[in-house]
DRENGU-776030 format. One record per residue (C-alpha): y, x, z; residue number from 1; residue in three letters. Coordinates in nm, 2 decimals. Layout:
residues N
{{Y,X,Z},NUM,'Ala'}
...
***
This chain:
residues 255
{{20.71,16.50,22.66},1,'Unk'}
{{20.72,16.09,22.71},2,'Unk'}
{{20.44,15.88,22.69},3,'Unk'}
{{20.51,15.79,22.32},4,'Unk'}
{{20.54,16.19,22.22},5,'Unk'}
{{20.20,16.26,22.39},6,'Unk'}
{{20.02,16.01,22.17},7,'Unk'}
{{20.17,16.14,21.86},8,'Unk'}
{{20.11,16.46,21.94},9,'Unk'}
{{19.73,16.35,22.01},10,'Unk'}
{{19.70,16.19,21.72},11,'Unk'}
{{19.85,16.49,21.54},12,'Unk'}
{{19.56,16.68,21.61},13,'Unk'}
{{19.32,16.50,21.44},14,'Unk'}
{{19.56,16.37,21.18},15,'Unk'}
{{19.56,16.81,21.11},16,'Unk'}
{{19.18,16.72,20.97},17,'Unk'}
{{19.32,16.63,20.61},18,'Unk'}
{{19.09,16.30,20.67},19,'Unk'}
{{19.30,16.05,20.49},20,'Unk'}
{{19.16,15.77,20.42},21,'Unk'}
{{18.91,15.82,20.72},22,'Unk'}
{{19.20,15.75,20.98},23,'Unk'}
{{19.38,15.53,20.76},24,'Unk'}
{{19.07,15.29,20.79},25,'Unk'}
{{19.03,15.38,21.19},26,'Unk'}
{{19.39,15.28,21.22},27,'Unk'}
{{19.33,14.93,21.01},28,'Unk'}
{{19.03,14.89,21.25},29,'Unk'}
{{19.22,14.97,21.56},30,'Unk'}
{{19.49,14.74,21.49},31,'Unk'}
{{19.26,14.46,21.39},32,'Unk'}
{{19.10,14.48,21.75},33,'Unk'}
{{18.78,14.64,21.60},34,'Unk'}
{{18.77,14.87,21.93},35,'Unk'}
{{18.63,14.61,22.19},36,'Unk'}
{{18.57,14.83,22.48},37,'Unk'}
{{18.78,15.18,22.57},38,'Unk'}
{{18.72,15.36,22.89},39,'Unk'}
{{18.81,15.72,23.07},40,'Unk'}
{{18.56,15.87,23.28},41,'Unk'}
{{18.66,16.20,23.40},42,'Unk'}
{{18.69,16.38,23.10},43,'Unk'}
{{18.51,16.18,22.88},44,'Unk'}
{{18.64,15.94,22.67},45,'Unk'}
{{18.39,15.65,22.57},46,'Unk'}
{{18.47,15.37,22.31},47,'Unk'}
{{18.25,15.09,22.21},48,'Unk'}
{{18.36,15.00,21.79},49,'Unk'}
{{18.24,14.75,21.54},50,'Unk'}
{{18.42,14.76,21.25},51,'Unk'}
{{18.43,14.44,20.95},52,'Unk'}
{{18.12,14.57,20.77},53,'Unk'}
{{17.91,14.73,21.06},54,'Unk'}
{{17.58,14.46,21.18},55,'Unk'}
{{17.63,14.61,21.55},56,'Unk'}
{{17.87,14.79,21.76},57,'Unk'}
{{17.86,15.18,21.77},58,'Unk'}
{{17.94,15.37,22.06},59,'Unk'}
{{18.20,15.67,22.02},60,'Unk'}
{{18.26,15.96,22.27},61,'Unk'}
{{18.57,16.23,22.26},62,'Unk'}
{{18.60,16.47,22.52},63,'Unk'}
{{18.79,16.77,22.63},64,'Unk'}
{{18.78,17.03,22.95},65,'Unk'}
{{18.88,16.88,23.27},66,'Unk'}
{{19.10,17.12,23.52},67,'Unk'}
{{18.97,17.29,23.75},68,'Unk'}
{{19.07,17.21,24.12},69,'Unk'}
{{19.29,17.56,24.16},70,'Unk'}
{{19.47,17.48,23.84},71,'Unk'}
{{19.54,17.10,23.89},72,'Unk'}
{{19.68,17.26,24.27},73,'Unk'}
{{19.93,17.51,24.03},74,'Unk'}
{{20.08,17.21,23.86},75,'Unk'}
{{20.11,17.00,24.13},76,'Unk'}
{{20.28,17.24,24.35},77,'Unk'}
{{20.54,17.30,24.03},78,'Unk'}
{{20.52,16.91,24.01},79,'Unk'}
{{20.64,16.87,24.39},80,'Unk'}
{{20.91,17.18,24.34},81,'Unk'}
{{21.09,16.95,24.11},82,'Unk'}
{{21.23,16.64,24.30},83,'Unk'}
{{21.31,16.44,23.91},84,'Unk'}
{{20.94,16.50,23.81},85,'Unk'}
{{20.77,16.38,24.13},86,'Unk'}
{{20.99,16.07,24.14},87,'Unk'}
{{20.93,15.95,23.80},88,'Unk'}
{{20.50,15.97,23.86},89,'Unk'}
{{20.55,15.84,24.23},90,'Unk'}
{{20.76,15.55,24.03},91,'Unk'}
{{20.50,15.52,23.80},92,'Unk'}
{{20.66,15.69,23.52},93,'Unk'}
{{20.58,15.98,23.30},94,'Unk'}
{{20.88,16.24,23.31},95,'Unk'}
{{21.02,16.38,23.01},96,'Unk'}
{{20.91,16.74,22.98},97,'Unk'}
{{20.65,16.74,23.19},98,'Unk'}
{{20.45,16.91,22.94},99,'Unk'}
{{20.66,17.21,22.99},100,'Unk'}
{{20.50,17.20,23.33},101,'Unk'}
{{20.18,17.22,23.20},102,'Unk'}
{{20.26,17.50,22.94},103,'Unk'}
{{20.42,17.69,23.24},104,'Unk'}
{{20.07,17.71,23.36},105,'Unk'}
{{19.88,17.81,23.08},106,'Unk'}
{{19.73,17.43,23.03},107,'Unk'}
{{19.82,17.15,22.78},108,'Unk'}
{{19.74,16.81,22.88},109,'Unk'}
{{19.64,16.70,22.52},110,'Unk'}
{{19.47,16.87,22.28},111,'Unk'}
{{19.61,17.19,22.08},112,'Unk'}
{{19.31,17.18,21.82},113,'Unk'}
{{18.99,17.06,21.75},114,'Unk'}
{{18.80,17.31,21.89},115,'Unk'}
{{18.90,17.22,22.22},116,'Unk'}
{{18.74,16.89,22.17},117,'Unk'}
{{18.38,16.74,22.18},118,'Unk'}
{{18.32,16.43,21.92},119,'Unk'}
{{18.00,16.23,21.86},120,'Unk'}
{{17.93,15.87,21.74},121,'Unk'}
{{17.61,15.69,21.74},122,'Unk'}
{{17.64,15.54,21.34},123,'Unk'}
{{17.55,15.91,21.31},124,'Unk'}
{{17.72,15.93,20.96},125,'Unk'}
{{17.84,16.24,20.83},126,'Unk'}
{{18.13,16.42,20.81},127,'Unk'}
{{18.26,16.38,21.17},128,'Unk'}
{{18.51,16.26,21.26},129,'Unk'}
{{18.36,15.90,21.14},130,'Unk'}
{{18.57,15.58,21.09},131,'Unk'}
{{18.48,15.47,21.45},132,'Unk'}
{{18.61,15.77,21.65},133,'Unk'}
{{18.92,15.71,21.41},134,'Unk'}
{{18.95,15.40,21.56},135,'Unk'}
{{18.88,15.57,21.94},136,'Unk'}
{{19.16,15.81,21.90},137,'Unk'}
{{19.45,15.54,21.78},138,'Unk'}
{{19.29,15.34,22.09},139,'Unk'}
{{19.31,15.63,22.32},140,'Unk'}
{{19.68,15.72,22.22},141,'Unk'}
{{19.77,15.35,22.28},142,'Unk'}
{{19.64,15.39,22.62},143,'Unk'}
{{19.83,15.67,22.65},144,'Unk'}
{{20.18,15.46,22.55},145,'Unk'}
{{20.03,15.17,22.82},146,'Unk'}
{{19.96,15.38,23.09},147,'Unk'}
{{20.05,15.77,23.07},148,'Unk'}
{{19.85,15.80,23.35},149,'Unk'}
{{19.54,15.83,23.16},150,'Unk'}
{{19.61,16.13,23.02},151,'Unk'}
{{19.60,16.30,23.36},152,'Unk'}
{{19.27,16.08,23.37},153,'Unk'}
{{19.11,16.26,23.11},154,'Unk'}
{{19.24,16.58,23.22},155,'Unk'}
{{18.99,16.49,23.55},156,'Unk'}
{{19.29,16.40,23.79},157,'Unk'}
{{19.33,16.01,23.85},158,'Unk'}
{{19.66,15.83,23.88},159,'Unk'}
{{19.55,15.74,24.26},160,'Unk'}
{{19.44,16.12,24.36},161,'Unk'}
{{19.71,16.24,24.19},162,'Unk'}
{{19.98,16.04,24.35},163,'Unk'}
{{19.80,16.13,24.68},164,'Unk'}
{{19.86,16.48,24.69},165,'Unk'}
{{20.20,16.44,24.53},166,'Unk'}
{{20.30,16.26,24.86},167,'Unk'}
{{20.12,16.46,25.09},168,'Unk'}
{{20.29,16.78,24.90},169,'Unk'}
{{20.60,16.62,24.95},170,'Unk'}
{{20.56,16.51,25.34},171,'Unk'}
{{20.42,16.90,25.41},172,'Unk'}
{{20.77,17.00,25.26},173,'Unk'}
{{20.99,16.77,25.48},174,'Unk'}
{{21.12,17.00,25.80},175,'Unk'}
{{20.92,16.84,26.09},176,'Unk'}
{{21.10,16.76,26.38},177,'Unk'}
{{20.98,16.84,26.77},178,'Unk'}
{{20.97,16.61,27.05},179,'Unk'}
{{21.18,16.89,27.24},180,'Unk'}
{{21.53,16.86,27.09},181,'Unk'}
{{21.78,17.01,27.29},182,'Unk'}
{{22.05,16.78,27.30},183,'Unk'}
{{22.37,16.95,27.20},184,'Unk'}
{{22.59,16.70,27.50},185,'Unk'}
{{22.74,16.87,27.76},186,'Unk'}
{{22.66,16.74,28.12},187,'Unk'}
{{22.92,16.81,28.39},188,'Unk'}
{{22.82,17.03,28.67},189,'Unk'}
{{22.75,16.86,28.95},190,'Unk'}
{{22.87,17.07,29.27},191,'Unk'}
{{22.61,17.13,29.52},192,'Unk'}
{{22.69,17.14,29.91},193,'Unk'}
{{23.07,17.03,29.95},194,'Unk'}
{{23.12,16.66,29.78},195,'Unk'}
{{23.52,16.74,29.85},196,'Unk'}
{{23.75,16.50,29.96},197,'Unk'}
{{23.66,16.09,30.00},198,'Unk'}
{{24.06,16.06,29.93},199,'Unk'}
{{23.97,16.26,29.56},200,'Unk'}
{{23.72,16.00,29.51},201,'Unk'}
{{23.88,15.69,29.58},202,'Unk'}
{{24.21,15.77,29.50},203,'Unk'}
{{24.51,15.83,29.72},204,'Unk'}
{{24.56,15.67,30.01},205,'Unk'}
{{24.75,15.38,30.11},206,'Unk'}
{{25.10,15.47,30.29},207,'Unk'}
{{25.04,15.40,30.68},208,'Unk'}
{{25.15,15.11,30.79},209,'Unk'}
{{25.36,15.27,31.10},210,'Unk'}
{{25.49,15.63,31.18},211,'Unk'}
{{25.18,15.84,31.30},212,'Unk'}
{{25.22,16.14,31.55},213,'Unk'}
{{24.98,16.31,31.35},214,'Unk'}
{{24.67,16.22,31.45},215,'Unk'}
{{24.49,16.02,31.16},216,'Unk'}
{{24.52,15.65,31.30},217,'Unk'}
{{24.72,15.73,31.57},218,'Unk'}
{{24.95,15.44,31.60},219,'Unk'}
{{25.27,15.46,31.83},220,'Unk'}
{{25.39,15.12,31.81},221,'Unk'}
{{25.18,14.89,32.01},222,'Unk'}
{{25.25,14.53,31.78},223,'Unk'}
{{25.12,14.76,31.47},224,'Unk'}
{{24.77,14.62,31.48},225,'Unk'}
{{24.94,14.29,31.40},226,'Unk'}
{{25.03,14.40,31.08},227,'Unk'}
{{24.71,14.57,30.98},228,'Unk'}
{{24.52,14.28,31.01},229,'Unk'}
{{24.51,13.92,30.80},230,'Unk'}
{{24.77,13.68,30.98},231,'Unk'}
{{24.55,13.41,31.14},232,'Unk'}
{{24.58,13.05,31.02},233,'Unk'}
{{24.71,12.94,31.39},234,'Unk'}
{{25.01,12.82,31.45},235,'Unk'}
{{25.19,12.64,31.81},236,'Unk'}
{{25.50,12.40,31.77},237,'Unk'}
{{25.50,12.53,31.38},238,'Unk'}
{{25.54,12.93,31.45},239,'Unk'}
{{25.27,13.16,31.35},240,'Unk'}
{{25.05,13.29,31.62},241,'Unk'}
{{25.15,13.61,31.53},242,'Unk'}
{{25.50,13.57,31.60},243,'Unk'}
{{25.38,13.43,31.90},244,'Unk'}
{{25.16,13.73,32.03},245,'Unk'}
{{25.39,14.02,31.90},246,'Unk'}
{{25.63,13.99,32.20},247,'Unk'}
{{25.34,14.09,32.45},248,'Unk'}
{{25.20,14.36,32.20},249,'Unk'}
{{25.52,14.53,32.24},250,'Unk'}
{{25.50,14.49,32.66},251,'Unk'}
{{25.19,14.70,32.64},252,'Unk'}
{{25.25,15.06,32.68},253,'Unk'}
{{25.25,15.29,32.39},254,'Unk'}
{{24.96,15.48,32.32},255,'Unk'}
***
């Protein structure tokens, strides 16, 4: 049911009244702006109406039953269950065949007959309805069209409470996530007591510089050291100090 389909189903409940001319007039009046004040109060429905040939304003009243709390919770939790009907009233639109939702519940949200409704006007003229709650119920159904929230209105559920425990019905649903995920990376083992070779860790070593008898760093030929380390910047009669020194390196006796 759309907004526009609710309305003229409202208004086919008290067009069912064989009163004519009655809501032909309230329909004039309606149109003409005749209906200068329209509010919904719970389920109570409160119109002020001054037609062409009345000397004041009249007030006219239609109401119906308002849900109970436990039945309001039914259709809300159906509501929540169906992800295209909560997005269209938390978008501020009325769904098409929400009233299917309503019927799954046992409830309508408009009026099936008159005898679920409660009518008075102040003019006091006889039969009821009069030409004023005419008026009211063309005025009430274009609410409806303007804002399909007032339906739910009348049925005692606001648009803002409503809307409330749609989100809050829809947060409870969402999985909630603890503050102790187990993350699904593997560390590697770190090995406890032997941290294995240094050569492992920093790669293989460099080639010795000069046959070894064995002994790590044991150096047989004496001048070796002179290659291991940076040539100094010396130099006597233009030859390198180190040419100069390697002669007596190689005097000393091995080790």
């Amino acid at each position: 049911m759309t907004d526009s389909g609710m309305a003229v189903e409202f208004l086919g409940t008290f067009e069912s009244l064989r009163m004519g001319p009655t809501f032909a007039r309230g329909r004039r009046d309606e149109r003409a702006g005749h209906v200068r004040q329209l509010t919904i109060s719970g389920s109570l429905v409160v119109a002020l109406v001054r037609g062409p040939e009345d000397a004041k304003a009249f007030r006219a009243r239609i109401a119906v039953r308002s849900f109970g709390a436990s039945e309001w919770a039914r259709v809300e939790q159906d509501l929540v269950a169906e992800a295209r009907f909560a997005a269209d009233l938390l978008g501020g639109r009325m769904p098409p065949g929400i009233g299917a939702v309503f019927a799954t519940a046992g409830l309508s949200l408009v009026p099936l007959s008159l005898d679920e409704v409660a009518m008075d006007c102040s003019c006091e003229r006889w039969p009821m309805p009069c030409v004023h709650l005419a008026a009211t119920c063309y005025a009430l159904a274009r609410s409806f069209e303007e804002d399909p929230f007032g339906v739910f209105a009348w049925r005692g559920r606001s648009r803002d409470e409503l809307l409330l425990h749609l989100r809050e019905l829809r947060a409870a649903a969402i999985p909630q996530t603890t503050g102790t995920e187990v993350s699904s990376r593997v560390e590697p083992e770190i090995p406890s007591g032997d941290l294995g070779d240094a050569d492992d860790f920093w790669g293989s070593p460099l080639a010795p510089l000069a046959p070894t008898d064995g002994r790590p760093g044991a150096v047989t030929r004496p001048d070796a050291l002179l290659d291991q380390l940076d040539p100094p910047r010396i130099t006597h009669q233009g030859r390198p100090i180190v040419d100069l020194l390697r002669p007596a390196y190689r005097a000393l006796p091995e080790a």
